[in-house]
Wavefront OBJ file of the C-alpha trace (Angstrom):
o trace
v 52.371 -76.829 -190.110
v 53.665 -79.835 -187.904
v 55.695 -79.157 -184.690
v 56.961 -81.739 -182.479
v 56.225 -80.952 -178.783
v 57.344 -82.283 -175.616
v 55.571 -81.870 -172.185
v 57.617 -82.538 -169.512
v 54.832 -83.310 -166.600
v 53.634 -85.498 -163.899
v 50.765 -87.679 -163.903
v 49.697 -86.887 -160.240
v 48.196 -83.279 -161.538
v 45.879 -82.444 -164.633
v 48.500 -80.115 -166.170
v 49.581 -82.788 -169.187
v 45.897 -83.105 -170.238
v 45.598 -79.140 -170.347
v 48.651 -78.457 -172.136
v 47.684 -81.220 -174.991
v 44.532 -80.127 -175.279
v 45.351 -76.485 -175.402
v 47.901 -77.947 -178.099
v 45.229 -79.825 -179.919
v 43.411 -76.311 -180.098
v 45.830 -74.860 -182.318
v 47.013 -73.948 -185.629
v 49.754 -76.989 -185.495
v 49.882 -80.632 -186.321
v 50.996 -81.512 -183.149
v 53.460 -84.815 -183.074
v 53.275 -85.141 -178.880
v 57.122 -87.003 -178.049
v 55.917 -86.966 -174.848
v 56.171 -90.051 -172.675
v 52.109 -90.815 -172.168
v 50.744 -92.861 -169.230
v 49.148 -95.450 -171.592
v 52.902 -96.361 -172.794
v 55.132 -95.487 -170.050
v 58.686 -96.674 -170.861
v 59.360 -100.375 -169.057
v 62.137 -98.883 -167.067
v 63.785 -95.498 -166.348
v 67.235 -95.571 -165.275
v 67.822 -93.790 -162.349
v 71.572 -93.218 -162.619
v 70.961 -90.007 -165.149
v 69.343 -86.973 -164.396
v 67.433 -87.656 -167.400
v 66.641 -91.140 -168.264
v 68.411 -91.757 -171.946
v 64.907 -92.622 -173.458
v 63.398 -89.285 -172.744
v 66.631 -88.054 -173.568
v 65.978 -88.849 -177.122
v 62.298 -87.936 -177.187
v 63.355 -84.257 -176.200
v 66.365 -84.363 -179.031
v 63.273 -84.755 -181.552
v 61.470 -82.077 -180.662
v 60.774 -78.336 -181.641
v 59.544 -76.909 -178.606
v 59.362 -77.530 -174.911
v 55.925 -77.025 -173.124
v 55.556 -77.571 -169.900
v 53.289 -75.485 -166.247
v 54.618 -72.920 -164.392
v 53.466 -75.408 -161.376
v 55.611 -74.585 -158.055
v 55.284 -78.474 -157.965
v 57.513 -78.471 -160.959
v 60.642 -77.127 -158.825
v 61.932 -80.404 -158.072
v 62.248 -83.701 -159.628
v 62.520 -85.099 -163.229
v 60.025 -82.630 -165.297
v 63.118 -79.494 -164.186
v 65.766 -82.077 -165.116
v 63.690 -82.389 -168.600
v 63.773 -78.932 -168.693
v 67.422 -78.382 -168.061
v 68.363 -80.874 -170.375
v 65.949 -79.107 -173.379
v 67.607 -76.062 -172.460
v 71.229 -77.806 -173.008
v 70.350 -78.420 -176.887
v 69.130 -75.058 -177.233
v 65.431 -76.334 -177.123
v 62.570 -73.066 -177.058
v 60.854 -73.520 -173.746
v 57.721 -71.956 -172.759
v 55.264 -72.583 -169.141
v 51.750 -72.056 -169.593
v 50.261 -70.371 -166.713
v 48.427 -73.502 -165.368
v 48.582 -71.804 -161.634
v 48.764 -68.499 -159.834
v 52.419 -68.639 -158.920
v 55.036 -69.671 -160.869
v 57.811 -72.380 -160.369
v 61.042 -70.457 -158.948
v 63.080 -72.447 -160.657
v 61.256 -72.162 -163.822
v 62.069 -68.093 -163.150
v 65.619 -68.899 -162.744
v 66.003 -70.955 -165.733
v 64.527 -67.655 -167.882
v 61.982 -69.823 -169.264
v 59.064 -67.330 -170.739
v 55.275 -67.855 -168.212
v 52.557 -67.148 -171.109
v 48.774 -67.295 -170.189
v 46.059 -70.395 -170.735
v 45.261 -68.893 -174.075
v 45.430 -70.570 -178.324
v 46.493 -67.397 -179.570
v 49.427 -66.821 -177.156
v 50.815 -70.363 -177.543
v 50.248 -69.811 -180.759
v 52.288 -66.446 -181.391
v 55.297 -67.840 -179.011
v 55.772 -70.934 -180.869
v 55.792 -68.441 -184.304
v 58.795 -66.600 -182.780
v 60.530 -69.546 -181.311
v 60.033 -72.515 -183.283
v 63.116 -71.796 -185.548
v 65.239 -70.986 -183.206
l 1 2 3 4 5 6 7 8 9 10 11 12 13 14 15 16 17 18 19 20 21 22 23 24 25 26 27 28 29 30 31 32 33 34 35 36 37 38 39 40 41 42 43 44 45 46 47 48 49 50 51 52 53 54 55 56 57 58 59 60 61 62 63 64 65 66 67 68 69 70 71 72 73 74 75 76 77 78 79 80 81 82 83 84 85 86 87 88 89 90 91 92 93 94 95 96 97 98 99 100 101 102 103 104 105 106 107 108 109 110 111 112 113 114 115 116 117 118 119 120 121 122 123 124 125 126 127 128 129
């Protein structure tokens, strides 16, 4: 089954590479609508919250993966976040780090563990929502 996923992230940690590859572990044909480092866009336009070309990236997706990194409190990756959350977008944090983002506990967004089979069972439950 094919699910279009987008990982809203920073390229100053590791957390992209373990969410994709925790992706690439699972039951899903992954399409990634990610932006990735090899092919950044040529300019973001600071004037939005959310640049318009990520903007449509996230309108194409199924599900929203993203850490639970306290890093992740400020800065574009919540603004992703918020804006998923807008157009009704499932969101889930994997548990890349002992303590969570606050502000990923104050947008609701479900914390599951590292693990296939949890990713897995979430996106079951969320995927047509």
């Amino acid at each position: 089954m094919r699910i279009n996923v987008f990982i809203p992230h920073r390229w100053n940690n590791q957390d992209y590479d373990k969410i994709s590859a925790l992706l690439d572990r699972t039951k899903y044909d992954v399409t990634d609508y990610s932006v990735p480092e090899s092919k950044p866009f040529d300019s973001i336009d600071r004037r939005y919250k959310v640049d318009p070309q990520i903007k449509e990236q996230i309108k194409h997706t199924s599900v929203v993966v993203c850490s639970n990194r306290p890093a992740n409190d400020n800065g574009m990756a919540i603004d992703e976040i918020e804006y998923a959350q807008e157009l009704g977008k499932p969101i889930v944090a994997i548990k890349i780090t002992d303590y969570t983002s606050s502000k990923i506990l104050e947008l609701g967004v479900d914390v599951i563990p590292k693990r296939k089979d949890f990713l897995e069972t979430w996106i079951e439950q969320h995927k047509h929502k």
